[in-house]
C-alpha positions as a LaTeX table, in Angstrom:
\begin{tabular}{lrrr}
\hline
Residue & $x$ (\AA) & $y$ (\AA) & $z$ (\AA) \\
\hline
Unk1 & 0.00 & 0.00 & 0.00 \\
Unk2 & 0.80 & 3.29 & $-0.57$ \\
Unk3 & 0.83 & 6.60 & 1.09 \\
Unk4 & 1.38 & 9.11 & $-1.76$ \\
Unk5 & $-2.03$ & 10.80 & $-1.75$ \\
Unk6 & $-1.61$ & 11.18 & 1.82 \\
Unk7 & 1.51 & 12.71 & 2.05 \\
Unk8 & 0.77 & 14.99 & $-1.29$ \\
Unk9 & $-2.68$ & 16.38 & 0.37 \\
Unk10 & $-0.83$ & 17.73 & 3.24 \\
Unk11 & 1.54 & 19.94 & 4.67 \\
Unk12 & 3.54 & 18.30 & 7.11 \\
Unk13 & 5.07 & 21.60 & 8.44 \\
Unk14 & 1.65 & 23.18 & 8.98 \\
Unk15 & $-0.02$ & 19.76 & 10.08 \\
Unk16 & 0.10 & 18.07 & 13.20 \\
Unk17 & $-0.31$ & 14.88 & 11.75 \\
Unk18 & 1.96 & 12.19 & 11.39 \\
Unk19 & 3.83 & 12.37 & 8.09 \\
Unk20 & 4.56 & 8.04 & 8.65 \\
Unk21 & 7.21 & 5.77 & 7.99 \\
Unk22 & 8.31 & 4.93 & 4.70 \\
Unk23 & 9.29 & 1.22 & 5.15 \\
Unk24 & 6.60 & 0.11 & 8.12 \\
Unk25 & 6.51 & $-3.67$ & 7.95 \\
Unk26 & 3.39 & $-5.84$ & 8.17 \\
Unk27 & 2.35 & $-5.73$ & 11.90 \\
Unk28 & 3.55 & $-9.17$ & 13.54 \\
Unk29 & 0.74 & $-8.83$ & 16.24 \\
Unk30 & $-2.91$ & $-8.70$ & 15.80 \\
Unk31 & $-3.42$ & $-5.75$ & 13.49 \\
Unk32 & $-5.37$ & $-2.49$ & 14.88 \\
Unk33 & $-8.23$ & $-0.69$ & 14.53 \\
Unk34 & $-9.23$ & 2.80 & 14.89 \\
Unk35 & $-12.35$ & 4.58 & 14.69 \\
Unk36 & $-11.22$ & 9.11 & 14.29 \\
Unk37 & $-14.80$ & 11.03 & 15.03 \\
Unk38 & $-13.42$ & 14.08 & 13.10 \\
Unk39 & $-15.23$ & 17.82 & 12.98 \\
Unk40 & $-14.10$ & 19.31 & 9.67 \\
Unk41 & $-16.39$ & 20.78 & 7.07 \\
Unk42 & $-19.31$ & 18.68 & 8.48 \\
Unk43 & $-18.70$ & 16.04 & 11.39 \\
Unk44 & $-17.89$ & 12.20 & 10.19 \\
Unk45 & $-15.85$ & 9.40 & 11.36 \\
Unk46 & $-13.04$ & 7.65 & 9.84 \\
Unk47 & $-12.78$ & 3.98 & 9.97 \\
Unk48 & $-9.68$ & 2.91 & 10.20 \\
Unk49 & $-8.05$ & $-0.96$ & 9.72 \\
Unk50 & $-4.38$ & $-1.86$ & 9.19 \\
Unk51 & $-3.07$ & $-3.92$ & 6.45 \\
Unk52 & $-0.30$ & $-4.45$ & 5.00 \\
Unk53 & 2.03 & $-1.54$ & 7.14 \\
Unk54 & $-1.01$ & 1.03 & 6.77 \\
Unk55 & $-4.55$ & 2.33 & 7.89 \\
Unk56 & $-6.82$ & 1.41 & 4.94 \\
Unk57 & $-9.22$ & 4.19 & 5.59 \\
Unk58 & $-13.27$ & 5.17 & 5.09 \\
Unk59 & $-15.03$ & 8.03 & 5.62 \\
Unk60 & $-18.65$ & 7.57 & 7.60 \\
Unk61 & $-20.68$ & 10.61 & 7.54 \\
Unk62 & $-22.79$ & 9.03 & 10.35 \\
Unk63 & $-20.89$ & 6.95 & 12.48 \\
Unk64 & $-20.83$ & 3.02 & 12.91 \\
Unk65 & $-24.12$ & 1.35 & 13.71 \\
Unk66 & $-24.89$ & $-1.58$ & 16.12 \\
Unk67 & $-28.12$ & $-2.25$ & 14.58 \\
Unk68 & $-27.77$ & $-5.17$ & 11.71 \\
Unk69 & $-30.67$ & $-3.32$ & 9.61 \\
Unk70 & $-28.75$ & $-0.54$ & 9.28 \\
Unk71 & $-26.24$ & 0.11 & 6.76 \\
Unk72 & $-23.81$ & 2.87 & 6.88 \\
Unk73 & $-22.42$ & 4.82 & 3.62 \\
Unk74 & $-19.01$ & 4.32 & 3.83 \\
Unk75 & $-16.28$ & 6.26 & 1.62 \\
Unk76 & $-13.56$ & 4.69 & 1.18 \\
Unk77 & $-9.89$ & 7.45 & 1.05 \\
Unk78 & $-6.56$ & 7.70 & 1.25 \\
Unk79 & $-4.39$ & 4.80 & 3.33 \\
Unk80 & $-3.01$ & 6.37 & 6.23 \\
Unk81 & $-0.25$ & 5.68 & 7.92 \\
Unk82 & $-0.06$ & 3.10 & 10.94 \\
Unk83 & 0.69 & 6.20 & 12.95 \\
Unk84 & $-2.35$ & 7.87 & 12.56 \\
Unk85 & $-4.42$ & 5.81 & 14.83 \\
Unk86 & $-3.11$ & 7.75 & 17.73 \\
Unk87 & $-3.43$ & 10.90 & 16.38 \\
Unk88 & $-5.60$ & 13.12 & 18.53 \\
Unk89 & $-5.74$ & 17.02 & 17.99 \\
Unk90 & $-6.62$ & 19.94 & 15.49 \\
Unk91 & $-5.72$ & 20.04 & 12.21 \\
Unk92 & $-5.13$ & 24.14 & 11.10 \\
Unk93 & $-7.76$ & 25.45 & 8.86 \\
Unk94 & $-7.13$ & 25.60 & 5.57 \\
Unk95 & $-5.24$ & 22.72 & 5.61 \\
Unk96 & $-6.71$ & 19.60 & 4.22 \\
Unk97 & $-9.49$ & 17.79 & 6.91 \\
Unk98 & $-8.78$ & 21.17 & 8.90 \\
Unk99 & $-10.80$ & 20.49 & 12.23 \\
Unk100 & $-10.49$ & 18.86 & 15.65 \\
Unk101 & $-10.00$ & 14.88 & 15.52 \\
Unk102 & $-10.71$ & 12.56 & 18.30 \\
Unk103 & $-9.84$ & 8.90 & 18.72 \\
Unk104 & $-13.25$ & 7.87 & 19.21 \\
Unk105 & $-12.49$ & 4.00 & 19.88 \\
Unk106 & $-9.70$ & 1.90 & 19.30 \\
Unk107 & $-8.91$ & $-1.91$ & 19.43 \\
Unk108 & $-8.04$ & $-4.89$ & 16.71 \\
Unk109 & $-9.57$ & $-6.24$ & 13.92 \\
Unk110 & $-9.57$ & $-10.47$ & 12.78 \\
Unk111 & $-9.97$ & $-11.13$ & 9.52 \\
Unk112 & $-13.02$ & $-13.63$ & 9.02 \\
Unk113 & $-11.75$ & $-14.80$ & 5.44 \\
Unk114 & $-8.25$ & $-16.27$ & 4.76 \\
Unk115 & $-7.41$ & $-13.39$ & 1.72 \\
Unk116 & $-7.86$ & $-10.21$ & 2.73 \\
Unk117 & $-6.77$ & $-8.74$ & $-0.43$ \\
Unk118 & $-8.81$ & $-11.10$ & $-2.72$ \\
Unk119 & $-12.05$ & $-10.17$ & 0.04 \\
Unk120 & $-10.63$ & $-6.13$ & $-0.69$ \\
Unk121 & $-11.04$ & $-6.90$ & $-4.31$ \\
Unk122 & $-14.14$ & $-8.98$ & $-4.48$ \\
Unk123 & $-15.44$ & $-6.09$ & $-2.20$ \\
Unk124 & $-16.71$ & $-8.29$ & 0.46 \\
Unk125 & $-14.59$ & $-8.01$ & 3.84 \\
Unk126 & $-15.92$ & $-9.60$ & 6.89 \\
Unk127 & $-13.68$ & $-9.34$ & 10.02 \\
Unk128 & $-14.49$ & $-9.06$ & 13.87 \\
Unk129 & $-14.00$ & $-6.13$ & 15.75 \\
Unk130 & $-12.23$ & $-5.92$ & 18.81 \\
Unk131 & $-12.30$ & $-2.45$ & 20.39 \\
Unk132 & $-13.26$ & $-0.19$ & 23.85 \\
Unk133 & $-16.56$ & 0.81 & 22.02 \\
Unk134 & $-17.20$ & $-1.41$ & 19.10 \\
Unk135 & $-17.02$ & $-5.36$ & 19.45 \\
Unk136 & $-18.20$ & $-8.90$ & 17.14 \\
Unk137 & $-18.42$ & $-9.22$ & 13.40 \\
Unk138 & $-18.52$ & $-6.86$ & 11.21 \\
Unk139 & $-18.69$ & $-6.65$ & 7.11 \\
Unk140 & $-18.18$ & $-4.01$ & 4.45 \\
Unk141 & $-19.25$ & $-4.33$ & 1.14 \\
Unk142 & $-18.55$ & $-2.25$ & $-1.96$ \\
Unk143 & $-22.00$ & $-0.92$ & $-3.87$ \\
Unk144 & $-22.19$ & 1.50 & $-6.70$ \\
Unk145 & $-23.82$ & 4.38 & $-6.81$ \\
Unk146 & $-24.82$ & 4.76 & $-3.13$ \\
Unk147 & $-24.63$ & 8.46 & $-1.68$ \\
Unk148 & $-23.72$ & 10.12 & $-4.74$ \\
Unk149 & $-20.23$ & 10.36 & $-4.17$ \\
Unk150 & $-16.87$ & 10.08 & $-6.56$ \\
Unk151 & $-15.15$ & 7.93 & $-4.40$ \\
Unk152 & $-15.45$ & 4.22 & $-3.98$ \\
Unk153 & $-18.24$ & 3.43 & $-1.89$ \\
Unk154 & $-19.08$ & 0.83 & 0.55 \\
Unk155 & $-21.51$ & 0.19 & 2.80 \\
Unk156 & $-20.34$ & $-0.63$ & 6.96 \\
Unk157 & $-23.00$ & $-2.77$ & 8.43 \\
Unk158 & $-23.03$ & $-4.58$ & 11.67 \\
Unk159 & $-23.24$ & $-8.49$ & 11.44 \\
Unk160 & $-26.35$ & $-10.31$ & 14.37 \\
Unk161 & $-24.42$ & $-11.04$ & 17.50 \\
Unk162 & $-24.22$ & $-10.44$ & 20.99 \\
Unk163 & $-23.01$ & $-7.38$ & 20.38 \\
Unk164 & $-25.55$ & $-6.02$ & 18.11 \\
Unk165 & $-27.95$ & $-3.22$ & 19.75 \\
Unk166 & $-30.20$ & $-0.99$ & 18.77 \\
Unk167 & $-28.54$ & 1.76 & 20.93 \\
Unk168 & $-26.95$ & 4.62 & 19.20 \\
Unk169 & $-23.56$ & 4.21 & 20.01 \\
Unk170 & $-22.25$ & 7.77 & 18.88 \\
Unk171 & $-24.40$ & 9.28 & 21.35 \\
Unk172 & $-24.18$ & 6.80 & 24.85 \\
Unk173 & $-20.12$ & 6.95 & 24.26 \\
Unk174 & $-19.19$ & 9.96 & 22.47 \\
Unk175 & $-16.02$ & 10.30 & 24.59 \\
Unk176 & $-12.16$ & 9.53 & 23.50 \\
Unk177 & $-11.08$ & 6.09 & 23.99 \\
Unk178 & $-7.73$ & 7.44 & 24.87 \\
Unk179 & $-8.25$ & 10.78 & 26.66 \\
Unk180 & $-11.94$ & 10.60 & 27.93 \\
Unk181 & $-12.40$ & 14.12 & 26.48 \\
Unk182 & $-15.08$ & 15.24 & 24.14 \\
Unk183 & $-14.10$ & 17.39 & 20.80 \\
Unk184 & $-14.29$ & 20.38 & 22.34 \\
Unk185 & $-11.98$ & 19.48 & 25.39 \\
Unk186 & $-9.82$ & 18.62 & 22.39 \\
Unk187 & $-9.81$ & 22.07 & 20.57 \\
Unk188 & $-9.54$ & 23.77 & 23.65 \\
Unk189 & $-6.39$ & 21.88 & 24.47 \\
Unk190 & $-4.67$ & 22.34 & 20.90 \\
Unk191 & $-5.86$ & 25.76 & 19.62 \\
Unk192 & $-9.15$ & 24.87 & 17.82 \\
Unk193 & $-11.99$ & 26.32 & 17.17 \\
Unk194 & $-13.96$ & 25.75 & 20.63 \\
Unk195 & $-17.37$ & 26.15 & 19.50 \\
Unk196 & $-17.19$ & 24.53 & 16.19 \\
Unk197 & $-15.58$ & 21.47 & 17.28 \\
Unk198 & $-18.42$ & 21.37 & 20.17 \\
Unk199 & $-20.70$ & 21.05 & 17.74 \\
Unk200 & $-19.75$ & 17.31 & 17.38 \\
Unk201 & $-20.58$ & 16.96 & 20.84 \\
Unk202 & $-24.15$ & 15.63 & 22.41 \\
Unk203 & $-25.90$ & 19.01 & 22.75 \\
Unk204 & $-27.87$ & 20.36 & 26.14 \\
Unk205 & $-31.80$ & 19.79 & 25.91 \\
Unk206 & $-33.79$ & 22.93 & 24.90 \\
Unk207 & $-35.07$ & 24.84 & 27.80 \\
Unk208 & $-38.20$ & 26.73 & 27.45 \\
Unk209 & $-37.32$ & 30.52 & 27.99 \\
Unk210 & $-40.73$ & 31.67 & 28.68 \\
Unk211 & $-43.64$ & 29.59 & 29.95 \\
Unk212 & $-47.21$ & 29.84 & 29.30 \\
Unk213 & $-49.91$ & 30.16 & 31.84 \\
Unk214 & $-52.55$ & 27.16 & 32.02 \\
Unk215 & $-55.44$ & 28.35 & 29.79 \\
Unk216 & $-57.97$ & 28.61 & 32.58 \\
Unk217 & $-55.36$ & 31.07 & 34.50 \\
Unk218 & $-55.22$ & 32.95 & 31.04 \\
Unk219 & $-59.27$ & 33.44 & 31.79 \\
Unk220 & $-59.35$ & 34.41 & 35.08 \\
Unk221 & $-56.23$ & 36.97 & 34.34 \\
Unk222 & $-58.64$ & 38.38 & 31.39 \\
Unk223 & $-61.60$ & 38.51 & 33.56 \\
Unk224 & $-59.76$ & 40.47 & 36.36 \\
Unk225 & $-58.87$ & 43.11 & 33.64 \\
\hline
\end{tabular}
């Protein structure tokens, strides 16, 4: 694998993120897993599995679901580099992905076919999930013209298991895996834009500024006048 188009879409002296190794080897343990909830433009979270010394890498506008019924658009990107899966901070504006990124969970993956590369290519990948957050078997597939988008698209859905809930997982743990600190904490810490970045965090409950008076108070209040 190749990190060209990561390294060309970024500036390394600008950028916080790790520029990676040039000759990382195939991972002799279990290889990882990392799921990056990431405010830029809009809020999305990058799915993240290494293979073959790096991060092959999707985009998913709304987040892994536990529910099997539910299928997630997922874009497939860039590798990136092994690295990456610890990278937790703000990204400069302007600069490509510029907003605050949190490692949202992280773990590793098994393979649930003997060929990952022939499963890549076939676009059928199974594999089981092994993470603080996200656990059991998982699949993605590759579809065609899902979402609209230029980039190869697959679809991240959640295999019946144990694990499988219909709890939105985003919102019960929307916490780092490695810092306990939501995207705002993050910003705060590295420069970022504060209120954006909070944005991607669960949001208070409306409170009602005024409140209205029981209609039969309304009366009697009209009736003294």
């Amino acid at each position: 694998m190749s990190l060209t188009k990561y390294r060309e879409k970024r500036n390394f002296s600008t950028s916080p993120e790790p520029e990676g190794k040039a000759d990382q080897k195939k991972s002799e343990s279990d290889p990882i897993f990392v799921v990056q909830k990431h405010r830029a433009t809009q809020l999305h979270y990058d799915f993240r599995l290494e293979h073959n010394g790096t991060l092959l890498s999707w985009a998913v506008p709304k987040g892994p679901s536990l529910d099997p019924s539910v299928k997630r658009l997922a874009m497939q990107v860039e590798d990136h580099p092994i690295e990456y899966a610890q990278f937790e901070g703000t990204i400069p504006k302007g600069e490509y992905g510029g907003g605050t990124v949190m490692v949202w969970d992280i773990g590793t993956w098994t393979p649930e076919q003997p060929d990952v590369d022939a499963a890549l290519k076939k676009g059928d990948l199974k594999f089981t999930l092994h993470g603080k957050k996200l656990h059991g078997s998982w699949v993605l597939v590759r579809t065609r013209g899902f979402g609209g988008s230029s980039k190869p698209t697959w679809l991240l859905i959640k295999h019946r298991d144990k694990y499988a809930s219909d709890v939105d997982v985003t919102a019960a743990k929307p916490k780092s895996a490695i810092s306990n600190r939501l995207l705002a904490d993050i910003a705060k810490a590295n420069g970022g834009d504060v209120e954006e970045a909070a944005t991607g965090d669960p949001q208070p409950p409306s409170s009602k500024t005024k409140k209205t008076k029981p209609k039969k108070q309304l009366a009697k209040t009209a009736r003294a006048r």
